[in-house]
C-alpha positions in Angstrom: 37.4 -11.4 -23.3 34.7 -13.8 -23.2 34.0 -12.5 -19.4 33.5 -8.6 -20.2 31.6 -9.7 -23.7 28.8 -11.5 -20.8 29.0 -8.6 -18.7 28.7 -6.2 -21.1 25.7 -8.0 -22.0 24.0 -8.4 -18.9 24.3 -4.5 -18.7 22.6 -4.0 -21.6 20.0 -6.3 -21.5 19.2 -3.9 -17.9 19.3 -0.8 -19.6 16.9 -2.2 -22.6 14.6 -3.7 -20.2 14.1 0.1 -18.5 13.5 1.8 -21.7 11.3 -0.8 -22.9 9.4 -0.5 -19.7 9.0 3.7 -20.6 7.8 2.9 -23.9 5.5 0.8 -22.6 4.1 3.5 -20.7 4.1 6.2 -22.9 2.1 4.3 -25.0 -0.7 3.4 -22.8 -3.1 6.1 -23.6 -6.1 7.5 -20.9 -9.5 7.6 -21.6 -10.0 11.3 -22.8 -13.3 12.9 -22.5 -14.8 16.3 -23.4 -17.7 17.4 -23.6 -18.1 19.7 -27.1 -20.8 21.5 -25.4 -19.1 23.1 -23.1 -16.5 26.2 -24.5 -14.7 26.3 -21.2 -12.5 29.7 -22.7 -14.9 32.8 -23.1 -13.0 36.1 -23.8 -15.0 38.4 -23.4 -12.9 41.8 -22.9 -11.3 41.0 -26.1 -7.7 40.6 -25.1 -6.8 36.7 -27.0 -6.4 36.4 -30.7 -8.6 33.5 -32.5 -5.4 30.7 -32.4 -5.0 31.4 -28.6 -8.4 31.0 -27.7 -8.6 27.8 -29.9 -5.5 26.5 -27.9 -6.5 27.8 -24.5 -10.1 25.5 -25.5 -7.7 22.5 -26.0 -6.0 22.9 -23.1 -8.7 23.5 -20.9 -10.5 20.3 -22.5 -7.6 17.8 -22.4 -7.2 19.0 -18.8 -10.8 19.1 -17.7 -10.9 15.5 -18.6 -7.7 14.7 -17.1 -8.5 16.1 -13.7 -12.3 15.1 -14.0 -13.0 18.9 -13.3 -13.9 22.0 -15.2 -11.3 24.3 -15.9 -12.9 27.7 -17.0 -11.2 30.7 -18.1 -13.9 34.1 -18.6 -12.6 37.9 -19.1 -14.8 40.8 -18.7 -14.7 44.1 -19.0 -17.3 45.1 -16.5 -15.6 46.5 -13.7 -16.4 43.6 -11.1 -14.0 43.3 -7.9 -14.0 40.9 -4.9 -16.9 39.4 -3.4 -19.1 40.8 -6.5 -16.6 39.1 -8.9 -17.0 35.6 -7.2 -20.7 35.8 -7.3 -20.7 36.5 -10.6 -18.2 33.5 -11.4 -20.3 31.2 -9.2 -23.4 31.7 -10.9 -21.1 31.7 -14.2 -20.4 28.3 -13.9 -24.2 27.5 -12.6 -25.6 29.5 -15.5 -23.6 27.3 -18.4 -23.7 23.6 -17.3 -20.5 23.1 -15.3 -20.1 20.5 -12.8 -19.6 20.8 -9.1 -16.3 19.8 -9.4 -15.1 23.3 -11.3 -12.6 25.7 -11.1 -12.8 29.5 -13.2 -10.5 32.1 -13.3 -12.0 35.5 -14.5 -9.8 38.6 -15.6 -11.7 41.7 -15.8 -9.7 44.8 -17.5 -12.0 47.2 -16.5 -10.9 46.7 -12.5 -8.1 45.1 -13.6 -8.9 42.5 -11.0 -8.0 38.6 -11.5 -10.3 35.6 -9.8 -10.0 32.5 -9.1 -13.3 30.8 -7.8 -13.2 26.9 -7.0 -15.8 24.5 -6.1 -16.0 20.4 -5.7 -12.4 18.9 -5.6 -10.9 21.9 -6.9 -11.6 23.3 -3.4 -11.0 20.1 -1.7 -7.8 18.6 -3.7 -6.1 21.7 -4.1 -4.5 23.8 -0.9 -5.3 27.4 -0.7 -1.2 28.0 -0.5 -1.0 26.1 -3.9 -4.1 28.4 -5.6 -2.2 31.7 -4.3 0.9 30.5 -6.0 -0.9 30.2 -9.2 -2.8 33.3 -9.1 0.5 35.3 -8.0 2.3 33.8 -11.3 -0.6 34.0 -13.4 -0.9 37.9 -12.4 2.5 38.4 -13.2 2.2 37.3 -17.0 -0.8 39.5 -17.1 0.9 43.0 -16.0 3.1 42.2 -18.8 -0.1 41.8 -20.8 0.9 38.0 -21.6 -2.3 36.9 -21.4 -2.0 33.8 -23.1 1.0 32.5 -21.1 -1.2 33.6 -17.7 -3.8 31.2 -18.9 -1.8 28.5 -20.4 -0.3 28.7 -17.0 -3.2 28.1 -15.2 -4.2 25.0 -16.8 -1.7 23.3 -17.0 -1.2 24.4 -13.0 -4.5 23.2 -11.6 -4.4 20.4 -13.6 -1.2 18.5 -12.4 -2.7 19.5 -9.0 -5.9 17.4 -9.3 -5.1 14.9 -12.6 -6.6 11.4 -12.1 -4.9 10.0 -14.9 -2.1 7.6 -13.6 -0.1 7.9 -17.1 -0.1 11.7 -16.7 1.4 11.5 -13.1 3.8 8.6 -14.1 5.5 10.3 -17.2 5.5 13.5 -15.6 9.5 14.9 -15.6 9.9 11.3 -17.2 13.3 12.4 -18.2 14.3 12.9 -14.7 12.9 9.2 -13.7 14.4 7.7 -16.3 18.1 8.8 -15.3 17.7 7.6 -12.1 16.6 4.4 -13.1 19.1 3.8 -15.4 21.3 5.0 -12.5 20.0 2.5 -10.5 20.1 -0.3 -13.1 23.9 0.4 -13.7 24.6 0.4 -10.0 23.0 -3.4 -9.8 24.3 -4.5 -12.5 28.5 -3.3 -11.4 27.2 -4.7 -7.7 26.7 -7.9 -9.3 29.6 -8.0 -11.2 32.2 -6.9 -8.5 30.6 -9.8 -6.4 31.1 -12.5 -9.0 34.6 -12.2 -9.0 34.9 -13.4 -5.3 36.4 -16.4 -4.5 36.1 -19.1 -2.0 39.0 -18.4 0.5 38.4 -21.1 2.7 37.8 -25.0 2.4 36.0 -27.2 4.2 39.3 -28.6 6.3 39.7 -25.2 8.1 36.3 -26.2 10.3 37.8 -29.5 11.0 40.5 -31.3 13.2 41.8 -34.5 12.9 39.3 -35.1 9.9 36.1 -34.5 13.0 34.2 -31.9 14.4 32.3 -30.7 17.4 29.1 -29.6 17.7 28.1 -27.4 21.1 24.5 -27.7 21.6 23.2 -24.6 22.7 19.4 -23.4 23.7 17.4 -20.8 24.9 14.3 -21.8 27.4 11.3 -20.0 28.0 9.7 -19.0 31.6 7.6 -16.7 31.6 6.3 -13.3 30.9 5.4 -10.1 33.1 3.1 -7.8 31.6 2.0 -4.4 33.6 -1.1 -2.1 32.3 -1.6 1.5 33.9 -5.4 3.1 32.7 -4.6 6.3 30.4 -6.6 9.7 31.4 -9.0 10.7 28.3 -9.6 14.4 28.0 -13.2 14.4 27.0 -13.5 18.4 26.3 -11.0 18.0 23.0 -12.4 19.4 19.9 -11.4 19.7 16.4 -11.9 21.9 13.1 -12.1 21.4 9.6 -13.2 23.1 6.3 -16.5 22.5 4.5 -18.2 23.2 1.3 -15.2 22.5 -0.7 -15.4 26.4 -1.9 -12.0 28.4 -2.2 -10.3 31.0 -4.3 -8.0 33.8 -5.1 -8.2 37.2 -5.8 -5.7 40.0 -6.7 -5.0 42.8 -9.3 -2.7 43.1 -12.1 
């Protein structure tokens, strides 16, 4: 009894140890910075009641500073499409203070046409397969006239692409990581507790004879070593691409 009471212990004393060590992280708290000048939601067409926009300005805030970009959301209801639409989001984001490192995404409901222009490391950190999956599942919400949840979407998207914050990216699907540590913690703790019950088998008198023992001497000596070189062949005409500008987006209809 006294032998499982120990073990018993041991395995708890594991399992507190790993949710003390998540509580410990979930209460570290990153630096969170935003700027009250900037509005970063501007609906324009219309189409977001007064509570959404306030929580779309949240959102967009907490994850601006998260990310250390701008997340910008604009709608319109001008009519602009394609290459016009991103000129007009480019100098959007020049016109009103926003950093290099900025991402928009413009709806216009006159065109019914949905941007997404990115400049900085929202070009840079995020792949252009990544932004297309955001602007197809944004663009769905928004032919269902969700616009809210194509939006909210968004943000919370391009920010667990590019966040900087180390708590952020540690607790994220914390759940998950903390099943798998108790998992693993439970698994260490039976390991070490099947092993304790072995027992010596043997004694010291099964390596002897006649109360002695030999010893074979044994050694490995070193002569020499052979080493052969051959000259490699260099191809001097190779060449290489790569983006530049950091400028990307996505475009669409809804």
């Amino acid at each position: 009894m006294m032998k499982i009471s120990r073990k018993m212990k041991a395995l708890m004393s594991v399992i507190m140890a790993c949710i003390m060590c998540v509580g410990v992280l979930f209460s570290m708290k990153s630096d969170v910075y935003a700027d009250s000048s900037k509005e970063y939601v501007y609906d324009n067409a219309g189409i977001l009641t007064a509570d959404e926009i306030s929580k779309l300005k949240s959102q967009c805030k907490k994850a601006s500073a998260d990310s250390e970009c701008d997340i910008v959301i604009i709608t319109t209801n001008i009519g602009h499409d394609g290459s016009t639409m991103d000129s007009y989001l480019k100098q959007f984001l020049d016109d009103n203070g926003y950093s290099q490192n900025a991402v928009i995404y413009g709806v216009d409901m006159k065109s019914r046409a949905d941007r997404m222009y990115t400049q900085g490391k929202a070009g840079t950190d995020v792949s252009q397969s990544t932004i297309d999956d955001i602007g197809e599942k944004c663009e769905g919400y928004l032919s269902d006239k969700d616009y809210y949840k194509a939006f909210s979407t968004y943000v919370k998207k391009m920010n667990m692409c590019m966040t900087t914050s180390i708590v952020k990216k540690l607790t994220y699907k914390m759940w998950i990581k903390l099943l798998i540590a108790l998992g693993v913690a439970v698994a260490a703790v039976l390991t070490m507790m099947h092993n304790a019950k072995a027992r010596m088998t043997v004694s010291t008198t099964e390596y002897t004879k006649d109360h002695n023992f030999k010893v074979n001497d044994r050694r490995d000596v070193f002569i020499n070593t052979t080493v052969v070189t051959r000259h490699i062949e260099h191809n001097n005409n190779s060449s290489s691409s790569g983006g530049g500008g950091g400028n990307s987006g996505y475009g669409g209809h809804f």
